[in-house]
N, CA, C and O atoms as CSV, one atom per row, in Angstrom:
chain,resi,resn,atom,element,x,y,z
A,1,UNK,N,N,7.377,0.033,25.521
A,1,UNK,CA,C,6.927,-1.341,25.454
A,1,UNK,C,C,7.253,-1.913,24.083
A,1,UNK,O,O,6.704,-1.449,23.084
A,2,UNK,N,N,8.011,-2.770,24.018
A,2,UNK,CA,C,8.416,-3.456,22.541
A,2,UNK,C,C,7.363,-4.648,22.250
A,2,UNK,O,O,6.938,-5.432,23.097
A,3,UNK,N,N,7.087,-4.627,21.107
A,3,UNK,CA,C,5.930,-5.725,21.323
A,3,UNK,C,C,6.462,-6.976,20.063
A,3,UNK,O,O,7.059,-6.684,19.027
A,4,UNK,N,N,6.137,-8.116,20.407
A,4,UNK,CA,C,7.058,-9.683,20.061
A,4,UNK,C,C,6.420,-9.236,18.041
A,4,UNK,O,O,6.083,-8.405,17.198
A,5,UNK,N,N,6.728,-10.872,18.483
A,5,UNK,CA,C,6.806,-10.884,16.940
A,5,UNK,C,C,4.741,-11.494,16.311
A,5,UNK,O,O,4.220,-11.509,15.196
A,6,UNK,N,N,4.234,-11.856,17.623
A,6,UNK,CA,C,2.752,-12.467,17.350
A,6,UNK,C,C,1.916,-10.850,17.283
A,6,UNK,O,O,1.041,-10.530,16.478
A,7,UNK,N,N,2.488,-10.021,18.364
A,7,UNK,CA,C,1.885,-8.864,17.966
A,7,UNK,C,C,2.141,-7.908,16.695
A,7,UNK,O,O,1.379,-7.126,16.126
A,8,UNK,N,N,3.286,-8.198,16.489
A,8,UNK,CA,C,3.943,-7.128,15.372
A,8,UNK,C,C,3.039,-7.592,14.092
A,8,UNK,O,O,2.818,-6.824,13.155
A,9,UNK,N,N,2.681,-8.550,14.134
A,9,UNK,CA,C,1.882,-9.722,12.525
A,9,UNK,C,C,0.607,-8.812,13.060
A,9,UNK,O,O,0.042,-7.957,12.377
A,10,UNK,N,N,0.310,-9.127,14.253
A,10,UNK,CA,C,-1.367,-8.809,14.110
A,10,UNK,C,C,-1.242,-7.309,14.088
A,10,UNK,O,O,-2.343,-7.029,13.615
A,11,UNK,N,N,-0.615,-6.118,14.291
A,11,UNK,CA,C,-0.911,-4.794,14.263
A,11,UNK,C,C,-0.268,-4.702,12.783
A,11,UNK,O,O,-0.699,-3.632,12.354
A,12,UNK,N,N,0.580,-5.308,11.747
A,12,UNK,CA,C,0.831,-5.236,10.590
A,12,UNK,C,C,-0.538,-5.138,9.692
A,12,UNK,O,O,-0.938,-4.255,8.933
A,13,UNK,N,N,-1.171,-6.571,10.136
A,13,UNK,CA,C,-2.654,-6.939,9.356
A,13,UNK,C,C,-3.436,-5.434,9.606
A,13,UNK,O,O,-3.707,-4.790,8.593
A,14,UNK,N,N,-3.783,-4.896,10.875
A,14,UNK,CA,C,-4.875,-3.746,11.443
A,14,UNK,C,C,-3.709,-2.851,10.503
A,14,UNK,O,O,-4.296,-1.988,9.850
A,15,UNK,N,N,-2.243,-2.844,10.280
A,15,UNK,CA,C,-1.959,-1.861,9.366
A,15,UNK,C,C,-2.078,-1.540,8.071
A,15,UNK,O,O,-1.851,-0.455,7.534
A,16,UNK,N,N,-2.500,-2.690,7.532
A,16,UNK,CA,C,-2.457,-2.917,6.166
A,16,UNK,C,C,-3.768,-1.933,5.291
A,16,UNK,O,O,-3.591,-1.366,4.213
A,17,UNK,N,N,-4.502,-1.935,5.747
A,17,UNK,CA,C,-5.593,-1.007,4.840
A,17,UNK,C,C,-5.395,0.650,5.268
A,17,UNK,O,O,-5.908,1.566,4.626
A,18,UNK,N,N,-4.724,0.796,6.230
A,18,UNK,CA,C,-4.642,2.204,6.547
A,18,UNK,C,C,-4.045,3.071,5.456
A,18,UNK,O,O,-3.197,2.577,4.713
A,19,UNK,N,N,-4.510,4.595,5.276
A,19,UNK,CA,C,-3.335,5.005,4.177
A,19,UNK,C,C,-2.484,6.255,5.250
A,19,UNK,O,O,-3.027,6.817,6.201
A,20,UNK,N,N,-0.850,6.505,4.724
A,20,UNK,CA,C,-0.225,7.280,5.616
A,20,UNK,C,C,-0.906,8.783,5.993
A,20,UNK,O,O,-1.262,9.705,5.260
A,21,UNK,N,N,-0.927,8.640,7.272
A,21,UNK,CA,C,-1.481,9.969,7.979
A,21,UNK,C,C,-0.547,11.222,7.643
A,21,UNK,O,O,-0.960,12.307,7.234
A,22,UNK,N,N,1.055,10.812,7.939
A,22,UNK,CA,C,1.976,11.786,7.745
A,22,UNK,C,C,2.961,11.681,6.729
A,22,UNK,O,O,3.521,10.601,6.543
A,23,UNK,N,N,3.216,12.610,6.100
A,23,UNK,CA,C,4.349,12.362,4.222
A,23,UNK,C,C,5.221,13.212,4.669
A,23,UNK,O,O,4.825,14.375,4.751
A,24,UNK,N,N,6.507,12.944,5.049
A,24,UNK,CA,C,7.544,13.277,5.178
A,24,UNK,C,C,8.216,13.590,3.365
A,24,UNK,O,O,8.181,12.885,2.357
A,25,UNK,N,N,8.653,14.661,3.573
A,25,UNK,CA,C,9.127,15.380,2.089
A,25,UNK,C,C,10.602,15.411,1.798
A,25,UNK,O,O,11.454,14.778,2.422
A,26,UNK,N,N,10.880,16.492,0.431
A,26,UNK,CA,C,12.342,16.771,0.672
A,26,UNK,C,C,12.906,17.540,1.817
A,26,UNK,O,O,14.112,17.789,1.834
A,27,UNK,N,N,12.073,17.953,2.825
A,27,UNK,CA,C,12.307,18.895,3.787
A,27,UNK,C,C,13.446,18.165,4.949
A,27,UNK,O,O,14.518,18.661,5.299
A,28,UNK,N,N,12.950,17.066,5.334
A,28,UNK,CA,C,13.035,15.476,6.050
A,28,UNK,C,C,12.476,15.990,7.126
A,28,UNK,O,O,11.706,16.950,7.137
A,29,UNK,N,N,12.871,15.329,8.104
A,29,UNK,CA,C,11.835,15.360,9.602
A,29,UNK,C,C,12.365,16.221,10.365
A,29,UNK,O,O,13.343,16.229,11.113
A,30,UNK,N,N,11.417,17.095,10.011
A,30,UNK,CA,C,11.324,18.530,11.022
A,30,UNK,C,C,10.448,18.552,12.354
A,30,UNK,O,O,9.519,17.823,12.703
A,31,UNK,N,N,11.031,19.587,12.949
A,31,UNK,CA,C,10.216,19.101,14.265
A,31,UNK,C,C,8.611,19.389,14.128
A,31,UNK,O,O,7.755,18.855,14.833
A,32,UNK,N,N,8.367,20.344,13.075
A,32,UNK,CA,C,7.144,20.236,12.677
A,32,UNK,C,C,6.663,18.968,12.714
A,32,UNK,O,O,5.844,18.588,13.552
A,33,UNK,N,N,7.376,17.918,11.385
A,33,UNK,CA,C,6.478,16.653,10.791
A,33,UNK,C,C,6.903,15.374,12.063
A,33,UNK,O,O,6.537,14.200,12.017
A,34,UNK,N,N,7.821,16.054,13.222
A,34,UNK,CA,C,7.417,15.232,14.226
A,34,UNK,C,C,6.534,15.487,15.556
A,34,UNK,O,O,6.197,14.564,16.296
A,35,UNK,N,N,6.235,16.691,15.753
A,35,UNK,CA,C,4.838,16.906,16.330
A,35,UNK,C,C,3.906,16.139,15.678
A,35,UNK,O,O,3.353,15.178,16.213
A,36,UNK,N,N,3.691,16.520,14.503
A,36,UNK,CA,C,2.237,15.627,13.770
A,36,UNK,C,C,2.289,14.222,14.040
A,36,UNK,O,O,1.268,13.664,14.442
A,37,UNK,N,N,3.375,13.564,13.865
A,37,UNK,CA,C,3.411,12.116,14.249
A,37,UNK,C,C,3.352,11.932,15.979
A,37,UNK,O,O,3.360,10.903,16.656
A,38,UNK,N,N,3.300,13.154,16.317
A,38,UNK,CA,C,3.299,12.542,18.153
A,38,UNK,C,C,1.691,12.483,18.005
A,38,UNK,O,O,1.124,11.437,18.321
A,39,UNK,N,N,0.977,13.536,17.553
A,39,UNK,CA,C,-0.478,14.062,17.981
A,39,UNK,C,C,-1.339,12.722,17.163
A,39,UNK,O,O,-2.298,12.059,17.555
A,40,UNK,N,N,-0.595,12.658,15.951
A,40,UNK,CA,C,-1.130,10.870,15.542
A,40,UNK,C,C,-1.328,9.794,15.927
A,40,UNK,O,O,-2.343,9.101,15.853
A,41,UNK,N,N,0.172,9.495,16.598
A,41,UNK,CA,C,0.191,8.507,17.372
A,41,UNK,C,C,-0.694,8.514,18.561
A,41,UNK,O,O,-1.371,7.532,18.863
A,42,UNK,N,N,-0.689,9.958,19.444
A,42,UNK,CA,C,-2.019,9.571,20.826
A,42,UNK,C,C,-2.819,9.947,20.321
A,42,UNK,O,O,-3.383,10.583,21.211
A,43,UNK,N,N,-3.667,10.121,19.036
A,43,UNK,CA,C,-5.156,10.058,18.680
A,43,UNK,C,C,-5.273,8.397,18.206
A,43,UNK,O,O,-6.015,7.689,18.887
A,44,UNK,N,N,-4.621,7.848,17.169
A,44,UNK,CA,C,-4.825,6.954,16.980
A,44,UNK,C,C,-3.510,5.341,16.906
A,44,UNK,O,O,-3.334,4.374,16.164
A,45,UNK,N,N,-3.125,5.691,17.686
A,45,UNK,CA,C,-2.595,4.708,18.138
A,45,UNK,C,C,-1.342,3.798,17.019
A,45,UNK,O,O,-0.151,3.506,17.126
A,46,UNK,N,N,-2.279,3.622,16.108
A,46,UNK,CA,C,-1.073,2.782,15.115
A,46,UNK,C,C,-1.093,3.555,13.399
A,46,UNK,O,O,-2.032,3.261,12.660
A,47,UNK,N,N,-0.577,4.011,13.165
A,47,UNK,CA,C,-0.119,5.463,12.284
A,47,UNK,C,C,0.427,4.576,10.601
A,47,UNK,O,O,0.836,3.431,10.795
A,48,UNK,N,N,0.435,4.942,9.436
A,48,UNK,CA,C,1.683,5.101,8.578
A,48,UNK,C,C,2.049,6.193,8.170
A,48,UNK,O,O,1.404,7.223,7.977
A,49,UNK,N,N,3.549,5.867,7.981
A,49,UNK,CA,C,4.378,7.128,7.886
A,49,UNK,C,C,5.039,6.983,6.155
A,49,UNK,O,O,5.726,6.046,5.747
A,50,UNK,N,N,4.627,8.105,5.413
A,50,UNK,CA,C,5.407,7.939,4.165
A,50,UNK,C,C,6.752,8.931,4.074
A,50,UNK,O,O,6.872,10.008,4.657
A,51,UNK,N,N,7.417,8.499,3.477
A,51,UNK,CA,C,8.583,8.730,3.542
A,51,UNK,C,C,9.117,8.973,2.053
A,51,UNK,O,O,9.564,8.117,1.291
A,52,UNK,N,N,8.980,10.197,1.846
A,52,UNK,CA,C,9.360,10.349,-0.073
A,52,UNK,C,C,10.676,11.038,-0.494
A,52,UNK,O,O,11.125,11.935,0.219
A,53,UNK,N,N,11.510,10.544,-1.963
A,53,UNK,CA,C,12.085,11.113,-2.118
A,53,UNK,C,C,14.020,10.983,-1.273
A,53,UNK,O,O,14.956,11.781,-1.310
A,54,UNK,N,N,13.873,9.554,-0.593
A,54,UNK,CA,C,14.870,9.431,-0.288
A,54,UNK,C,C,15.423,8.492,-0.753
A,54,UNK,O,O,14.665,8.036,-1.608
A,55,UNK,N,N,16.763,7.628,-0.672
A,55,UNK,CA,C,17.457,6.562,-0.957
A,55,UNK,C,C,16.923,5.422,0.405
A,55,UNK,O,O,16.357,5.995,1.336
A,56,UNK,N,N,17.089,3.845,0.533
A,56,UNK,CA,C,16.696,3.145,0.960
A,56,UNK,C,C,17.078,3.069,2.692
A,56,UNK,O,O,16.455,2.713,3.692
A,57,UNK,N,N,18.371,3.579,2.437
A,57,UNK,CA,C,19.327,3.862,3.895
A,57,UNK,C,C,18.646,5.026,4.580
A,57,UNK,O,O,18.232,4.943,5.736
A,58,UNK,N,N,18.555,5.965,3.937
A,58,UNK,CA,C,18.217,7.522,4.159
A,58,UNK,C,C,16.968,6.891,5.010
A,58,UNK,O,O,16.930,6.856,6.240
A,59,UNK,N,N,15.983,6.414,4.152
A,59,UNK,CA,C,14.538,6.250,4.812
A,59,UNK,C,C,14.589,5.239,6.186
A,59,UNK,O,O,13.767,5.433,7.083
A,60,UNK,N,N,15.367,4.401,6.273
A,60,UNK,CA,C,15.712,3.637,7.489
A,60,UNK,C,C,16.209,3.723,8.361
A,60,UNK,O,O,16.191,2.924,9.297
A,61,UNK,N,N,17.124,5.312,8.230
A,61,UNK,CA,C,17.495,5.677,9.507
A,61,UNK,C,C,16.538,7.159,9.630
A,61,UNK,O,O,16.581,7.864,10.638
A,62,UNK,N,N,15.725,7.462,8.481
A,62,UNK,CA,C,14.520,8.671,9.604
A,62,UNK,C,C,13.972,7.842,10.243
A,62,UNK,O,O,14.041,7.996,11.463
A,63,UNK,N,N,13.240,6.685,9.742
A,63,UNK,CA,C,12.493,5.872,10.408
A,63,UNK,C,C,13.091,5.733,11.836
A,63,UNK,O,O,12.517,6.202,12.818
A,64,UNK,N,N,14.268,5.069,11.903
A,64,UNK,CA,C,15.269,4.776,13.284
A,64,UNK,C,C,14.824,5.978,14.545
A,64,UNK,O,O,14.552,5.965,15.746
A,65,UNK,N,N,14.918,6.749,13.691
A,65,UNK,CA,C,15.093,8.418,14.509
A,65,UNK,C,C,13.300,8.720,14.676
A,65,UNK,O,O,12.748,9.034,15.731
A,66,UNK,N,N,13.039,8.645,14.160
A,66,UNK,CA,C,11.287,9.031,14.835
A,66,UNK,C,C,10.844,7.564,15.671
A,66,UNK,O,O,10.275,7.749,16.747
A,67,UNK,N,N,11.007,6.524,15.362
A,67,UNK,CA,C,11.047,5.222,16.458
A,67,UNK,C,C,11.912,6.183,18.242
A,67,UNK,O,O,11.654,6.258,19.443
A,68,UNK,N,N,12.725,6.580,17.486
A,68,UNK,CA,C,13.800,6.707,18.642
A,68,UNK,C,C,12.997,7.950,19.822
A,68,UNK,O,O,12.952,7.918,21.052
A,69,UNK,N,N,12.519,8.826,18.987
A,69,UNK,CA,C,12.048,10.314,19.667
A,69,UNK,C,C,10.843,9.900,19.805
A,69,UNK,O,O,10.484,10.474,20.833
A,70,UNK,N,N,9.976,9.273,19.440
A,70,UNK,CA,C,8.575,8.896,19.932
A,70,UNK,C,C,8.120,8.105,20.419
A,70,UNK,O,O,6.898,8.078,20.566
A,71,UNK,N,N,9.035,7.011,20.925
A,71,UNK,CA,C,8.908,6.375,21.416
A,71,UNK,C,C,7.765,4.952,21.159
A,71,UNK,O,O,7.313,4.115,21.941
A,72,UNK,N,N,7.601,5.167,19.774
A,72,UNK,CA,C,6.804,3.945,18.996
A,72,UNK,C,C,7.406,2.409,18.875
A,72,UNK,O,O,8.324,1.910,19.526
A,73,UNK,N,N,6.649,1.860,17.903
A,73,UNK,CA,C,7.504,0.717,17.511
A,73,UNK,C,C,6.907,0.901,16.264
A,73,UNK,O,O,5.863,1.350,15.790
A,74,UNK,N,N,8.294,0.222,15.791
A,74,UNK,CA,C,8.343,0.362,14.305
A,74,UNK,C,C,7.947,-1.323,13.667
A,74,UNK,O,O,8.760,-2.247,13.633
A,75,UNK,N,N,6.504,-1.397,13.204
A,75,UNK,CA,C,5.425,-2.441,13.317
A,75,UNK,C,C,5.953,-3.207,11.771
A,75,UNK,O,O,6.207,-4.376,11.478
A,76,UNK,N,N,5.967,-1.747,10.889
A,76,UNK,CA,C,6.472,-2.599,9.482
A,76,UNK,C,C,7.117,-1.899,8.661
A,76,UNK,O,O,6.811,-0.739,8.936
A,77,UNK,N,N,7.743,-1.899,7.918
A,77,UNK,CA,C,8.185,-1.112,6.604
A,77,UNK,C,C,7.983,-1.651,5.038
A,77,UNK,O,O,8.503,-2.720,4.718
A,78,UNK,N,N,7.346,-1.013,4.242
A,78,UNK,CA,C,7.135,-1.648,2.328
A,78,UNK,C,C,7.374,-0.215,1.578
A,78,UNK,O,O,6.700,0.811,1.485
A,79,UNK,N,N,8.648,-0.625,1.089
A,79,UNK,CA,C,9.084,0.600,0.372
A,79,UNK,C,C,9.080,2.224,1.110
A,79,UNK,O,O,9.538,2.662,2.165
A,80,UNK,N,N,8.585,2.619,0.367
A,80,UNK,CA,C,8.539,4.166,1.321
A,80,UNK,C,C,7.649,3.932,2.358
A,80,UNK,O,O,8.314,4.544,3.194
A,81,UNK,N,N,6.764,3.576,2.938
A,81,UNK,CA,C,6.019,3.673,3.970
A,81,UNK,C,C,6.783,2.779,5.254
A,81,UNK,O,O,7.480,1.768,5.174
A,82,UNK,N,N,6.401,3.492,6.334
A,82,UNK,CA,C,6.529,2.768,7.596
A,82,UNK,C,C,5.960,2.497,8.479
A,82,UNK,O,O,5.915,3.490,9.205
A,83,UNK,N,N,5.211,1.305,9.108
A,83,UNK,CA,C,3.921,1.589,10.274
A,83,UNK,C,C,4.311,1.519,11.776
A,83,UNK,O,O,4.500,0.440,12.338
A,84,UNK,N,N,4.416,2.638,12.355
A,84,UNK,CA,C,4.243,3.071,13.719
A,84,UNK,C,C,3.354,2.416,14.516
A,84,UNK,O,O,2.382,1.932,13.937
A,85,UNK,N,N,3.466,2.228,16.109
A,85,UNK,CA,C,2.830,1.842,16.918
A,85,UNK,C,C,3.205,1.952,17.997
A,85,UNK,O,O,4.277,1.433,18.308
A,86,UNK,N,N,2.552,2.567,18.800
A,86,UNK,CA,C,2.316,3.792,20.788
A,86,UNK,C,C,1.492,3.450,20.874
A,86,UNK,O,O,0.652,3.746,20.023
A,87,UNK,N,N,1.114,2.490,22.083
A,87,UNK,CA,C,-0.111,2.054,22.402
A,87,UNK,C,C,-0.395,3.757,23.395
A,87,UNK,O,O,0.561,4.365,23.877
A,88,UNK,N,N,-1.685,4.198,23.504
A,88,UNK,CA,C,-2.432,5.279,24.302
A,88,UNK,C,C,-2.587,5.190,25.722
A,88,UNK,O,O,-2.346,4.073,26.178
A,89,UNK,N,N,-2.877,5.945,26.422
A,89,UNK,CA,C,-2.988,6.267,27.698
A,89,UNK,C,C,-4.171,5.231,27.843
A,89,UNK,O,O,-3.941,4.319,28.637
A,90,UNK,N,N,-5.579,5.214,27.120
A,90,UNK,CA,C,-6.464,4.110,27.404
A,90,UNK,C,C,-6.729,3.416,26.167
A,90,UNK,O,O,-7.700,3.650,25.448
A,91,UNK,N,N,-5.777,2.499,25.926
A,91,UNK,CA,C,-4.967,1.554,24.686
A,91,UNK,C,C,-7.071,1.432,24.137
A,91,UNK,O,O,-8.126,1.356,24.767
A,92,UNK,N,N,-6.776,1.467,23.052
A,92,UNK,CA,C,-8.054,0.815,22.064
A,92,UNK,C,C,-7.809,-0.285,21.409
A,92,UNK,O,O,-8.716,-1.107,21.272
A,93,UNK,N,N,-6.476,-0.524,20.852
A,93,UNK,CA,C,-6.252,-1.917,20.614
A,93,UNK,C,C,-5.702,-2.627,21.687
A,93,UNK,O,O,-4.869,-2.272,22.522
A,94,UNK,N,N,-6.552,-4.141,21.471
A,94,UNK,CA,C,-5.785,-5.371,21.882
A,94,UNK,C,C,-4.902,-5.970,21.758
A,94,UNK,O,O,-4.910,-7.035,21.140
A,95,UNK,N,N,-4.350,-5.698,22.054
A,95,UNK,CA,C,-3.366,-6.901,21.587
A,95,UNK,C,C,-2.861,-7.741,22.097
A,95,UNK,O,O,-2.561,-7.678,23.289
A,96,UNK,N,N,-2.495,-9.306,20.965
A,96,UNK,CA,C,-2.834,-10.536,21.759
A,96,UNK,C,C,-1.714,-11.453,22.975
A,96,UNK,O,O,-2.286,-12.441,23.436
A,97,UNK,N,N,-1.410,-11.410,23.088
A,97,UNK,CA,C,-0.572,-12.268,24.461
A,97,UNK,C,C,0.303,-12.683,23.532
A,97,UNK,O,O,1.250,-13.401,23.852
């Protein structure tokens, strides 16, 4: 489910005080640190992802690639961080029309 641009603002705002659940390292995204982002995403729905230690490209295409395998949406990006969003089997957020 891709969600517009009225939702992407309002799950940005619900993203904004969160701090990243998962820190991707010099290791990069192992299938380890993408299990953790699956089990994140269906506990809580809208996630940040930090991303350390790479160049600007580097971090925009892990990002690309865990969007791609998890089937999220990719809600925002500020510098190293990125905010994820998989709505759940019994969605807890609203979101607006």
């Amino acid at each position: 489910m891709a969600v517009n641009d009225k939702q992407r603002r309002y799950l940005k705002g619900l993203a904004h005080p969160l701090k990243p659940v998962v820190m991707i390292g010099n290791a990069g995204l192992t299938e380890n640190v993408l299990a953790e982002i699956e089990n994140a995403l269906a506990y809580h729905e809208l996630i940040k992802v930090r991303v350390s230690g790479q160049e600007k490209a580097d971090r925009k295409q892990m990002l690309d690639e865990i969007v791609e395998k998890t089937g999220a949406d990719l809600v925002m990006v500020i510098g190293h961080i990125g905010g994820l969003y998989r709505p759940a089997d019994k969605p807890v957020i609203q979101l607006p029309g």
